[in-house]
DSSP file (Angstrom, degrees, kcal/mol; ACC not computed):
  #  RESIDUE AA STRUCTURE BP1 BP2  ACC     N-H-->O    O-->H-N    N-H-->O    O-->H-N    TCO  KAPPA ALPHA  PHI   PSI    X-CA   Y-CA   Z-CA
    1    1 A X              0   0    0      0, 0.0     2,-0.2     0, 0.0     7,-0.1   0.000 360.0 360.0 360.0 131.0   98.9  135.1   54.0
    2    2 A X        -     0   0    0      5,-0.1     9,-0.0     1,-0.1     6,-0.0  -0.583 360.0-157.8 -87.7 165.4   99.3  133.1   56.9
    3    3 A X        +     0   0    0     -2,-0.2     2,-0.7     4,-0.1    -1,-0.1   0.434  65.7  85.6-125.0 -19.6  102.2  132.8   58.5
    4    4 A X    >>  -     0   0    0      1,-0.1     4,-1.2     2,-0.0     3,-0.6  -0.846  69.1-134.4 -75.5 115.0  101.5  129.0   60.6
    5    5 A X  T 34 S+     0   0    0     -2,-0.7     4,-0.4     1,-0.3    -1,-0.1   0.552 111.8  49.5 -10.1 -51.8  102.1  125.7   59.0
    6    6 A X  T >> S+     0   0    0      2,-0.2     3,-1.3     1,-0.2     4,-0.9   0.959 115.3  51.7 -78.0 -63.0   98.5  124.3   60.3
    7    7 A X  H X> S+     0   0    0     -3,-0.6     4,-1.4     1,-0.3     3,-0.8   0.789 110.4  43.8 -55.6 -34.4   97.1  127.8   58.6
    8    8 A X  H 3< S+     0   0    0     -4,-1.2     4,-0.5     1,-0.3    -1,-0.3   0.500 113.5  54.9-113.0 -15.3   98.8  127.4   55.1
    9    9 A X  H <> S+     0   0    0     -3,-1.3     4,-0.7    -4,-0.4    -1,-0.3   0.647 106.9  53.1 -44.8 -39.8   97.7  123.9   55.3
   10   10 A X  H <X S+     0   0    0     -4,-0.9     4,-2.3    -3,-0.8    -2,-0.2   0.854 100.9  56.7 -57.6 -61.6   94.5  125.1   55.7
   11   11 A X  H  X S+     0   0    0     -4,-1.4     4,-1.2     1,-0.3    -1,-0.2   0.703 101.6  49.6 -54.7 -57.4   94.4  127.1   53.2
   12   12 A X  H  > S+     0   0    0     -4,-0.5     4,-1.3     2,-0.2    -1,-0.3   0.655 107.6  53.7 -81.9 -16.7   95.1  124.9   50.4
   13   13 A X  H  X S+     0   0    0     -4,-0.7     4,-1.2     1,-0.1     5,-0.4   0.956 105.2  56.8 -74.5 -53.0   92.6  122.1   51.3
   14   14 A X  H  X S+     0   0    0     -4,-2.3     4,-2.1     1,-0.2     5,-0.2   0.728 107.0  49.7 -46.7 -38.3   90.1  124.6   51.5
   15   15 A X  H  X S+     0   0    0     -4,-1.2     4,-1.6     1,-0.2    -1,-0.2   0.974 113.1  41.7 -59.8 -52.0   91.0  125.5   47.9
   16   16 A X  H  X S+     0   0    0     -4,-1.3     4,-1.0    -3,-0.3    -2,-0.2   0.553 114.1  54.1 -56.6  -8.9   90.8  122.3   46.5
   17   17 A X  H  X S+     0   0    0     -4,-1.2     4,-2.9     2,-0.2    -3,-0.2   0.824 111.3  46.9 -82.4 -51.9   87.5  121.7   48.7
   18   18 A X  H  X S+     0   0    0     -4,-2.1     4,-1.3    -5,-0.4    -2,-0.2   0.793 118.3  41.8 -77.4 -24.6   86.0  125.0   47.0
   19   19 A X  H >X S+     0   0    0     -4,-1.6     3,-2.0    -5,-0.2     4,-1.5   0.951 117.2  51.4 -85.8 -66.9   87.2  123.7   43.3
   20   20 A X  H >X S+     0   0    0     -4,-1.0     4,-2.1     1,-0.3     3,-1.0   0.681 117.5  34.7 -10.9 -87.0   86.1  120.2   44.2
   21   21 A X  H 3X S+     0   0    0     -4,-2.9     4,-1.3     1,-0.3    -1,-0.3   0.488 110.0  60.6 -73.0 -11.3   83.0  121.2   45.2
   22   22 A X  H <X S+     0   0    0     -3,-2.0     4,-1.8    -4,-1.3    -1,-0.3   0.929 113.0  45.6 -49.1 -54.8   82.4  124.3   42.5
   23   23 A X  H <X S+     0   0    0     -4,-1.5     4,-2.9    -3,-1.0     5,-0.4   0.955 109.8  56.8 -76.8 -52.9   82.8  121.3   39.7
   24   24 A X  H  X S+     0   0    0     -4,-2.1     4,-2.0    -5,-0.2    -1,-0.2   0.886 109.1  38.0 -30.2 -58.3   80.5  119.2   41.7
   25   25 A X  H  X S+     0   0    0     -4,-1.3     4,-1.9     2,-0.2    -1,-0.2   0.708 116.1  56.8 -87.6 -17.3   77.2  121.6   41.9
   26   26 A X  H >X S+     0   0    0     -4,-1.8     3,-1.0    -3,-0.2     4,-0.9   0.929 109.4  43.7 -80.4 -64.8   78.0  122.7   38.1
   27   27 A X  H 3X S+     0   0    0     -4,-2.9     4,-1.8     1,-0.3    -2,-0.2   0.864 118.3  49.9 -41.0 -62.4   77.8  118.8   36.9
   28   28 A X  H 3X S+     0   0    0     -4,-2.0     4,-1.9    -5,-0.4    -1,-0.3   0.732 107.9  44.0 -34.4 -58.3   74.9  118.7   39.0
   29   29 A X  H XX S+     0   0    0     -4,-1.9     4,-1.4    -3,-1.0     3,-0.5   0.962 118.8  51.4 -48.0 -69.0   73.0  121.7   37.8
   30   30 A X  H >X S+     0   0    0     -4,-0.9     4,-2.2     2,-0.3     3,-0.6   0.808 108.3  47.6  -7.0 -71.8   74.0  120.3   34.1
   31   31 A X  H 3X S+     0   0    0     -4,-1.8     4,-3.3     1,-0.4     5,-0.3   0.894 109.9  54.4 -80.8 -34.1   72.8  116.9   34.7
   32   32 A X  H <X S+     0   0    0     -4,-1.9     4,-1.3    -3,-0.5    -1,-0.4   0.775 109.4  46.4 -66.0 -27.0   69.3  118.3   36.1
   33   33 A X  H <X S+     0   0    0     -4,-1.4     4,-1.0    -3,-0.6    -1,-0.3   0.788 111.2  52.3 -69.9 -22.7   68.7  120.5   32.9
   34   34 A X  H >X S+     0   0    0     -4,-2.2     3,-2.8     2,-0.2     4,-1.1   0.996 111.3  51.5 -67.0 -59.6   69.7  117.0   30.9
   35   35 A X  H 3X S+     0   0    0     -4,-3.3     4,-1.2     1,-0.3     3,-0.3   0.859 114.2  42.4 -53.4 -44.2   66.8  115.5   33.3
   36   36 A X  H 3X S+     0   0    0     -4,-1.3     4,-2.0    -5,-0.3    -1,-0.3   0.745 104.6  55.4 -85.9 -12.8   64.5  118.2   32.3
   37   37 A X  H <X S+     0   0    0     -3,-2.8     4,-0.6    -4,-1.0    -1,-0.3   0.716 106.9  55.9 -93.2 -19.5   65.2  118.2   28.6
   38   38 A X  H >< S+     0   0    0     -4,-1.1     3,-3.1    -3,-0.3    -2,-0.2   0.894 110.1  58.9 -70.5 -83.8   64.1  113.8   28.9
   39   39 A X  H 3< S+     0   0    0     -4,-1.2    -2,-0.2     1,-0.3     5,-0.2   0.550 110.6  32.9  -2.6 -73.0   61.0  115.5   30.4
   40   40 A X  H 3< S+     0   0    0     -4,-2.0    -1,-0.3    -5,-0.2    -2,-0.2   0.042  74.7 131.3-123.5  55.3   60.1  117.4   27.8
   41   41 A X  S << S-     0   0    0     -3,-3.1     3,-0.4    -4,-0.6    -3,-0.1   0.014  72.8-102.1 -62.5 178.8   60.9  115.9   25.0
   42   42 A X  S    S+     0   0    0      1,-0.3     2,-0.4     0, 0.0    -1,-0.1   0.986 115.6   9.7 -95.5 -38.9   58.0  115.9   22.5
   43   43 A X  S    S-     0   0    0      2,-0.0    -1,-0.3     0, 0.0    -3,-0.1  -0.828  89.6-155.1-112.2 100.1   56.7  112.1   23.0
   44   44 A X        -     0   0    0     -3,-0.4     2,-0.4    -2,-0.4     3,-0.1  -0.203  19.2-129.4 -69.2 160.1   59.2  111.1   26.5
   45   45 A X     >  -     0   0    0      1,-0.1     4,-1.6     0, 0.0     5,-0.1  -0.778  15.9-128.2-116.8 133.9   59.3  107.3   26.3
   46   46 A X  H  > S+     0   0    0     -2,-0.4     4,-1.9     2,-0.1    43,-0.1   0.921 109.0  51.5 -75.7 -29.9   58.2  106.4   30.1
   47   47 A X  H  > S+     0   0    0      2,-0.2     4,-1.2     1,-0.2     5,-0.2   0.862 110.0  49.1 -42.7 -37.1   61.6  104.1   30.4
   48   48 A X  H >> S+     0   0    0      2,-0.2     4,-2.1     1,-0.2     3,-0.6   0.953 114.3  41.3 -64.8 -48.0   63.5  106.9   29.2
   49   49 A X  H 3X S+     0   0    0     -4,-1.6     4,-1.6     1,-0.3    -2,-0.2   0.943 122.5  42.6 -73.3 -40.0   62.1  109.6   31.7
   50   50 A X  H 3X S+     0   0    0     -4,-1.9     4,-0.7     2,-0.2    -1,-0.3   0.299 109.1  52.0-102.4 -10.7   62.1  107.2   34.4
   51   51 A X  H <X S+     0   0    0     -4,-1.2     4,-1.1    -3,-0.6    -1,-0.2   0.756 117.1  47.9 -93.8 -37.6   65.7  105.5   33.7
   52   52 A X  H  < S+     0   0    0     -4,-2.1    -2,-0.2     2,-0.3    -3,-0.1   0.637 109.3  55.1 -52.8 -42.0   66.8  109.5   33.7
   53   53 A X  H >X S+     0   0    0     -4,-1.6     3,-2.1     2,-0.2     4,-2.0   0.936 106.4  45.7 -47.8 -85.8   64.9  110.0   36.9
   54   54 A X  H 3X S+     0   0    0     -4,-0.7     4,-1.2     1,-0.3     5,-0.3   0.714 110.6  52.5 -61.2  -9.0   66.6  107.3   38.9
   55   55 A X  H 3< S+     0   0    0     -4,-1.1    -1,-0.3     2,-0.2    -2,-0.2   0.583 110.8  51.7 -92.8  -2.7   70.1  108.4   37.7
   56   56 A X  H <> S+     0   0    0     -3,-2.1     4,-1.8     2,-0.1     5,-0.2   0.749 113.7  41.6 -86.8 -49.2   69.2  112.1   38.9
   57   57 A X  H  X S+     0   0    0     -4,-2.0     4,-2.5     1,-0.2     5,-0.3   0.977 110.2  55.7 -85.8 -32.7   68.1  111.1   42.2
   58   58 A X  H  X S+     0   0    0     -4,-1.2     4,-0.8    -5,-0.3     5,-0.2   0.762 113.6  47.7 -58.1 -21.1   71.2  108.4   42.7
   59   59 A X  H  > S+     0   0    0     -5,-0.3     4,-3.0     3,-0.1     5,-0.3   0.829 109.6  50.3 -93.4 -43.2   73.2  111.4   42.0
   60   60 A X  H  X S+     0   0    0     -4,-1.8     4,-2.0     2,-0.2    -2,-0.2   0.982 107.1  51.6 -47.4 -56.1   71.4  113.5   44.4
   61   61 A X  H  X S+     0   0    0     -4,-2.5     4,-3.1     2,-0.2    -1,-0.2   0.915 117.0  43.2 -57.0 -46.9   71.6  111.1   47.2
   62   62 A X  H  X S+     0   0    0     -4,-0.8     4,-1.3    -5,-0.3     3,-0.4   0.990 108.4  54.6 -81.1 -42.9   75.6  111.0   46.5
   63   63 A X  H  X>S+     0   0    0     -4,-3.0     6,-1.2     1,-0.2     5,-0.8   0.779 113.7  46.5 -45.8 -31.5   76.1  114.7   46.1
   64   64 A X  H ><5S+     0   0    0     -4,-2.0     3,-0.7    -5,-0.3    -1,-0.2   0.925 106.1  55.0 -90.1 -18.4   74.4  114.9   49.5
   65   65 A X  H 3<5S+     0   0    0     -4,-3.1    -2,-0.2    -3,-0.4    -1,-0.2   0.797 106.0  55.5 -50.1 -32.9   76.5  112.2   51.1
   66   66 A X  H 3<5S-     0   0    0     -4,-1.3    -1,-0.3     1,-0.0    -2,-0.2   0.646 120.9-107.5 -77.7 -12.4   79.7  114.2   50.0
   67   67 A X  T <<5S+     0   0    0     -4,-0.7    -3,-0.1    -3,-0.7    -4,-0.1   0.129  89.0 113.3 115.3 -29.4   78.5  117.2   51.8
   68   68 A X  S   <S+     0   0    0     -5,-0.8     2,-0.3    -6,-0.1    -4,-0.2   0.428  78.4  29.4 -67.9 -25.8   77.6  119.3   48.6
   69   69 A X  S    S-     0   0    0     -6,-1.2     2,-0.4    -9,-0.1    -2,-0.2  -0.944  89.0-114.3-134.9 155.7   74.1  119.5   48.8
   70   70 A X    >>  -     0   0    0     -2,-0.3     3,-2.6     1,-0.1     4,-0.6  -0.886  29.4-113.8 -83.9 126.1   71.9  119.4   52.4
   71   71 A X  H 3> S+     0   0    0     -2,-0.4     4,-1.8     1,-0.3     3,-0.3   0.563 120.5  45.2 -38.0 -49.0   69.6  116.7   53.1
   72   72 A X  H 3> S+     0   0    0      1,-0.2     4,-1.7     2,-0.2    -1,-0.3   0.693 113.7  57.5 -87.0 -19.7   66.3  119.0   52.8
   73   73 A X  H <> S+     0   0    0     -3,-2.6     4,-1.4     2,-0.2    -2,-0.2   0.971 115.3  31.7 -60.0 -54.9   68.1  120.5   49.5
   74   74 A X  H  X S+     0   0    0     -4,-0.6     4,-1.6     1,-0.3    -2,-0.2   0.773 116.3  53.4-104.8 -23.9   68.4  117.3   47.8
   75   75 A X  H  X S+     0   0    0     -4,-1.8     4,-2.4    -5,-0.2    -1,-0.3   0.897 113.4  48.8 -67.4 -35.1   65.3  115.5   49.2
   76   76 A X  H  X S+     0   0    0     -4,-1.7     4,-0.5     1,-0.2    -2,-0.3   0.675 110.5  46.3 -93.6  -9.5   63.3  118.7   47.9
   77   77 A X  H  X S+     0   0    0     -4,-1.4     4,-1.3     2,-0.2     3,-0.5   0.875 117.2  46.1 -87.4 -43.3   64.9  118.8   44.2
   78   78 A X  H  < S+     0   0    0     -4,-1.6     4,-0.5     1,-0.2    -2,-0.2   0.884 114.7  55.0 -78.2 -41.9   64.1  114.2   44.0
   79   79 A X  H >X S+     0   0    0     -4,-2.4     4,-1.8     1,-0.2     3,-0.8   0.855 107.1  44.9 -70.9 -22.4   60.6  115.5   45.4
   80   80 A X  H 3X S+     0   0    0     -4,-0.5     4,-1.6    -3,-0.5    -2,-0.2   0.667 117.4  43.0-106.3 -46.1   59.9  118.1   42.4
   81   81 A X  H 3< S+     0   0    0     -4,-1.3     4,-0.5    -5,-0.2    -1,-0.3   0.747 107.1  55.8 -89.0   5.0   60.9  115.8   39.8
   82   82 A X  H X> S+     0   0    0     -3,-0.8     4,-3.0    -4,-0.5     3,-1.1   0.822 116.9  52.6 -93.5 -38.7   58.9  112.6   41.4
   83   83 A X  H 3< S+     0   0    0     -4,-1.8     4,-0.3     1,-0.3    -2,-0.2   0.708 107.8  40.8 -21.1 -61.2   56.4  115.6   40.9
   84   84 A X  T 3X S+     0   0    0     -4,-1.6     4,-0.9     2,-0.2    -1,-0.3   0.702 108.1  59.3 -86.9 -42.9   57.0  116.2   37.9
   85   85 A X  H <> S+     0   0    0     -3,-1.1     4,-3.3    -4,-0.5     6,-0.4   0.846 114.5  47.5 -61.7 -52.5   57.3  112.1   36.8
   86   86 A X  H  < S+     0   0    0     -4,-3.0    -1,-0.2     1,-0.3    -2,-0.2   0.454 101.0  56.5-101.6   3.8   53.6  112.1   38.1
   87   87 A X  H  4 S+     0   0    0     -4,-0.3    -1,-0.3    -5,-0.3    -2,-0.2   0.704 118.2  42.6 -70.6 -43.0   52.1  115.1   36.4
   88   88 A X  H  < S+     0   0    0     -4,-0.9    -2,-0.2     1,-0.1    -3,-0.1   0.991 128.8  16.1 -71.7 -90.6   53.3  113.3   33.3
   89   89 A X  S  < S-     0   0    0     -4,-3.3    -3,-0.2     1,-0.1    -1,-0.1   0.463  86.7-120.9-129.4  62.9   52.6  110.1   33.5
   90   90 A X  S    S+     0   0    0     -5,-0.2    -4,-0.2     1,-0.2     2,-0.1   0.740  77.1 112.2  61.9  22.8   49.9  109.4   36.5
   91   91 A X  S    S-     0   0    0     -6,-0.4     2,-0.3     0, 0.0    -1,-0.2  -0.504  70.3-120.5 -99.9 166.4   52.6  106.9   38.4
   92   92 A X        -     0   0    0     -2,-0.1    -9,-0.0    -3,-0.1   -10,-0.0  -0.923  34.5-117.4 -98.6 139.2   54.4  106.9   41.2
   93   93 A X              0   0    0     -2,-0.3   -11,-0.0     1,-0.2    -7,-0.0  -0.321 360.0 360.0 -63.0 142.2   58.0  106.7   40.6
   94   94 A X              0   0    0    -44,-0.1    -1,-0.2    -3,-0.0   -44,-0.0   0.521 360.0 360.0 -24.1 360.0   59.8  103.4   42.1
């Protein structure tokens, strides 16, 4: 335990930082299996996949703005589902 003020300060933002961001990458993980189950539903509506799609990457974008994910992380996860969008149905996403 530390024994400085500043340390034992420390110490508890870092916990709440580490729960924060624990709860953070689980929604996250979550919402990208929700993304993938719109995907491959058995006839995907293209509004549906594509309203599902933009709320994945608008989550992406913010998860990396808090710090949670790394810019080459979150651009390569939005790249793999625009991927995915255009395997489907021959678009490019918006």
């Amino acid at each position: 335990m530390p024994i400085i003020k500043s340390a034992k300060k420390r110490v508890k933002q870092e916990a709440k930082r580490r729960e924060r961001n624990k709860s953070l990458k689980t929604y996250m993980k979550n919402l990208k299996k929700h993304t993938l189950t719109v995907f491959n539903a058995e006839s995907p509506k293209q509004e549906d996949v594509l309203k599902a799609l933009d709320f994945y990457k608008s989550r992406l974008d913010r998860a990396w703005s808090k710090g949670i994910f790394k810019r080459n992380k979150s651009s390569r996860l939005k790249s793999r589902m625009d991927h995915l969008y255009k395997k489907m149905f021959n678009k490019e996403p918006n």
